[in-house]
N, C-alpha and C positions, 0 to 999 in steps of 0.2 A: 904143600898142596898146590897142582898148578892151576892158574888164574886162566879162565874161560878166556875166549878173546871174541871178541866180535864181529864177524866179516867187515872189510875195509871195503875200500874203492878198489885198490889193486885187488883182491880177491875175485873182485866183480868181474873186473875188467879183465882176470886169466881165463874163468870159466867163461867168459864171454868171447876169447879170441878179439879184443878190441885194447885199444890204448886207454889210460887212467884218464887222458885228457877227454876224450871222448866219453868212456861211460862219467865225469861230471859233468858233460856239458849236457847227456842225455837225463843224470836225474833230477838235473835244476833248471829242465825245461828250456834248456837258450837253444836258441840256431843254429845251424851246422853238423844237423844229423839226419838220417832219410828217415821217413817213417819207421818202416821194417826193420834196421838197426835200432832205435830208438825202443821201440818195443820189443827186439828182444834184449835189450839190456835191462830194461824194465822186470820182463818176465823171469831172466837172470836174477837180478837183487831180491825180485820176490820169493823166489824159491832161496835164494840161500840165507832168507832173514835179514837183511842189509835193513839198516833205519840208520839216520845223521846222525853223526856225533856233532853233541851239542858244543863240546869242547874245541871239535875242530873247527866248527864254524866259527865260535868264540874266534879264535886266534885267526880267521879265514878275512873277517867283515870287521872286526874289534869292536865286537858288542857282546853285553854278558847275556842276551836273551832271558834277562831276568827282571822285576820290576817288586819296586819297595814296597812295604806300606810298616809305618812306624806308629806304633798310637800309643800314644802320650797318656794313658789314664795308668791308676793304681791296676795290679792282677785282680785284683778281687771284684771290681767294678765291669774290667774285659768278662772278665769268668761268667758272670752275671747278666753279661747286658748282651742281649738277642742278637741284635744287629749287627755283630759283627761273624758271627759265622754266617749267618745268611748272606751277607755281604762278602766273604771269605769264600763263602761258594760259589757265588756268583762268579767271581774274577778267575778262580782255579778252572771253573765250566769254560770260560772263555779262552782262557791259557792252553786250555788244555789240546784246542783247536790250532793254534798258533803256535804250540811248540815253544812258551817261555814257561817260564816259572815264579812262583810269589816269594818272594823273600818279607819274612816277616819280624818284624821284632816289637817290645815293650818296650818301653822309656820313660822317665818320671819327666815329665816336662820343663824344659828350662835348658841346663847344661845338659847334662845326661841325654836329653833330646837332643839337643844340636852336636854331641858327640858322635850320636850314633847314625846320623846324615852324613860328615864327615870323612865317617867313615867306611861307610857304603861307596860313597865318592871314589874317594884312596884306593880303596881297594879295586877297583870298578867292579864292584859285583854286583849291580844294579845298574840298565839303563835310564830308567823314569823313577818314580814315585809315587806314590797317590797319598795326597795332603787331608788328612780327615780331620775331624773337632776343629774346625777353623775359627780361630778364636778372635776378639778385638785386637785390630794391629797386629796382626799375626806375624813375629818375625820370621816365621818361617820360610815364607813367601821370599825375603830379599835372601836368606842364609841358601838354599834352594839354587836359587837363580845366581847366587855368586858362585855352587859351587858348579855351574854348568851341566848339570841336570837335567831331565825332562821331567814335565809335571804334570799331574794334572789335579786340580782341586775340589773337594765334594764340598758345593757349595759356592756361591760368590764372594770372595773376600772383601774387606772393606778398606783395601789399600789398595795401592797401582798393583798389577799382578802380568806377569809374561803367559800365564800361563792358561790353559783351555779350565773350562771349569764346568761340572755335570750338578745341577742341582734339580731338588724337590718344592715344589712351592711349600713349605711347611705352615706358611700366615693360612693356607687354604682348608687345609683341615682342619685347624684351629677354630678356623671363624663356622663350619659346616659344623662341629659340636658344639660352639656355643648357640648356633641356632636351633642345632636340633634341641638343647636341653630348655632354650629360652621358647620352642614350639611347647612343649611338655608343660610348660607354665612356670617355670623356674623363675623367680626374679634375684636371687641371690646364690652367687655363682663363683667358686674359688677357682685357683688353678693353680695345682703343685707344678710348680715350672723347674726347669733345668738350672745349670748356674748360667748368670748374664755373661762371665767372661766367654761363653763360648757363643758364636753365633747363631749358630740355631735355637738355642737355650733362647736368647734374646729376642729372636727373629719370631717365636711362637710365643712368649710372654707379651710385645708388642701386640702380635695379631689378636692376642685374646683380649686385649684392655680398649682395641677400637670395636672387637666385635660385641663387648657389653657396653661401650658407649651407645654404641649404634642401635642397643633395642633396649637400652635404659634400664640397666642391670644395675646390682650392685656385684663391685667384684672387689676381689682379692687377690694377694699373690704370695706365694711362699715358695723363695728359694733353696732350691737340692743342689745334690752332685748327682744328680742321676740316679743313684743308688734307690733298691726298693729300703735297706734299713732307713735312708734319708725321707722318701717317701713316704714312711708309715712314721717317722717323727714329726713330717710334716702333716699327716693326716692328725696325728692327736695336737698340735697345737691349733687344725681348723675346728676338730669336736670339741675341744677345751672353751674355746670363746661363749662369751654372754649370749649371744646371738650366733651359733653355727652355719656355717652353709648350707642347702638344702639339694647343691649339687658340685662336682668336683669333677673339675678338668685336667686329666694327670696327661705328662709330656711324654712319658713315656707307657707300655703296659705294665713292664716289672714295678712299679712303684704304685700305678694301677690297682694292682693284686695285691700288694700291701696293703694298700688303703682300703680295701675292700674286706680283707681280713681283719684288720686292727677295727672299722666299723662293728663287726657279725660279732667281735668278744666284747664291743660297749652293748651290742642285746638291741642293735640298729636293724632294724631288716632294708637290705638293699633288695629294690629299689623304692619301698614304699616310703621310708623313711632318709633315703639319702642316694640319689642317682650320682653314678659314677661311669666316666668317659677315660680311655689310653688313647695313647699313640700309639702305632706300627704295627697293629694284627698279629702280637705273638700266636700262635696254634696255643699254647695253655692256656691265653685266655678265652678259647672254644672251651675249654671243660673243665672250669669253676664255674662253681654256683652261687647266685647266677652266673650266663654266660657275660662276658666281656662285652661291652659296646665298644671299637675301638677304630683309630681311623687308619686306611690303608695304606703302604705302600710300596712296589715294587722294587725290596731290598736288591736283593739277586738280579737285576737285571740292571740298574744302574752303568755297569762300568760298561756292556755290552756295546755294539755297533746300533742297535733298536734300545738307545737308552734315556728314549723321551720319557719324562716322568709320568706316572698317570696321577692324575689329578687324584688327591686324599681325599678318603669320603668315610662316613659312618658307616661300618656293617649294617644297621639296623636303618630301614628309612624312619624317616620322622614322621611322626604326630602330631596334632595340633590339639589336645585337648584344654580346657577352661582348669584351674585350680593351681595350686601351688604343690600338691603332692596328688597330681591327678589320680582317679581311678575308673578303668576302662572294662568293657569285651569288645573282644571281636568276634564278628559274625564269621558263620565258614563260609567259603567264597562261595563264588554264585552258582559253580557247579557241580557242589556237595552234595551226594547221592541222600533223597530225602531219608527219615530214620530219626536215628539217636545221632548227637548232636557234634559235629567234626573234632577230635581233640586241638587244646588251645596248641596255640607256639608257644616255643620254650620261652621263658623268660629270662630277661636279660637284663643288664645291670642300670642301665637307664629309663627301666620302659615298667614302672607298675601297672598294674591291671587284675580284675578280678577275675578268674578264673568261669567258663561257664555252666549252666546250671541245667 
């Protein structure tokens, strides 16, 4: 069966009545053509479907027009955890303008990770990389950089580093839910945190232990893998205690929703009896009940050109009422047509309140 072919340069360049040397110099934009040649060389390629080969540039410039990304967790934990398709879209959206491609792989961290850097290397079928879970000491950072590589890192490492690096204030959300739940009346306040080897895990376990110093909380911490099964083991060791928490700062959402679940079958009603806060605005936690309080952050857009972080915030603002499991109305706003009486807002996993009458 014979194989399609794709109009070339020469192709271009016969229907055009021009030289090869001319229709490339015409469709990579350089000097040395009149307008009117130029465009119709242009009009030429467009009608006969001409697009680069990515191949022949490959070999043209000696770059693979491709870029890594290796993430080091267990499948079942990638499978699971939100952030990395969103983040996966993100960079594909961006790619997809520039004409690379995402080279992706799994790897258990350790050797098997630094195999598979190695070998991306070797091969050269990657120019850069992009360094995620940046962990304490991260060897990655020098393996990386010995193997002449481009980099760039999610996150600030905690070593000397070559390389450019995009992060999230992650201390800032942290500390904006433990305010908002200590607004609400909370004095005792847990926080299923991430594992400490990875930096961000650390970086939001920190942030939350000065933001209950700071309004004279009692906290706690129980370390996960991220994992929601890790998450809901972590929630039943905080309802198991003499004294439970009366609110829960989870690092993530997926373990969030756990914990929210494993709550609802001890016969807890969230959030009158146990306010619960995520991280990173998954959409499912729009539509559990209650809905998700959770803090935001613009996954998807990170690797981009416009890839200022926006500051992490609670979906829901915050309240300031008196009590330890406060209970609330709210009035309908002040331009609520008079009558019967505005329906409440939804309720949400942080925020009890009594419904109005």
């Amino acid at each position: 069966m014979p194989n399609e072919t794709r109009p070339t340069i020469a192709d271009v360049a016969r229907r055009a009545g021009v030289s090869k040397g001319l229709v490339s110099f015409a469709l990579n934009g350089r000097a040395g053509v009149s307008p009117d040649t130029r465009a119709r060389i242009l009009a030429v390629a467009a009608d006969m479907g001409w697009s680069p080969s990515l191949r022949a540039r490959s070999l043209s410039v000696g770059r693979a027009f491709a870029c890594g990304l290796v993430i080091g967790r267990s499948p079942d934990v990638i499978a699971a955890d939100p952030f990395f398709p969103s983040f996966i879209a993100g960079v594909e959206d961006e790619f997809s303008v520039s004409g690379q491609v995402l080279v992706l792989a799994a790897a258990t961290p350790g050797r098997h990770e630094a195999e598979t850097y190695r070998g991306l290397a070797a091969d050269r079928r990657v120019d850069g990389v992009i360094l995620s879970d940046l962990r304490a000491d991260d060897p990655r950072i020098e393996l990386v950089a010995g193997l002449g590589i481009a980099a760039v890192t999610l996150g600030v490492p905690d070593v000397a580093s070559p390389f450019t690096s995009v992060s999230v204030d992650d201390g800032a959300g942290i500390r904006l839910a433990v305010d908002h739940l200590a607004d609400l009346g909370h004095t005792d306040i847990a926080h299923v945190a991430g594992p400490s080897a990875m930096l961000h895990g650390r970086h939001r376990t920190a942030a939350f232990e000065r933001a209950a110093r700071a309004r004279g909380i009692r906290a706690r911490v129980v370390e996960t893998d991220f994992s929601a099964a890790d998450g809901a083991r972590a929630t039943d060791e905080l309802l198991d205690a003499v004294t439970p928490p009366t609110a829960i700062v989870y690092s993530n959402d997926n373990m969030a929703i756990a914990g929210l679940g494993r709550a609802q079958q001890r016969g807890l009603r969230v959030p009158d009896d146990l306010s619960i806060t995520g991280f990173d605005d998954v959409e499912i936690g729009r539509h559990v009940h209650p809905a998700l309080t959770s803090v935001a952050t613009e996954r998807s857009r990170t690797p981009g050109s416009s890839c200022g972080p926006r500051r992490p915030r609670p979906r829901r603002p915050p309240h300031a009422p008196a009590g330890r499991r406060p209970t609330r109305t709210h009035p309908p706003p002040p331009d609520a047509p008079a009558g019967p009486p505005a329906p409440t807002r939804r309720k949400t996993c942080d925020d009890a309140f009594s419904p109005q009458q």
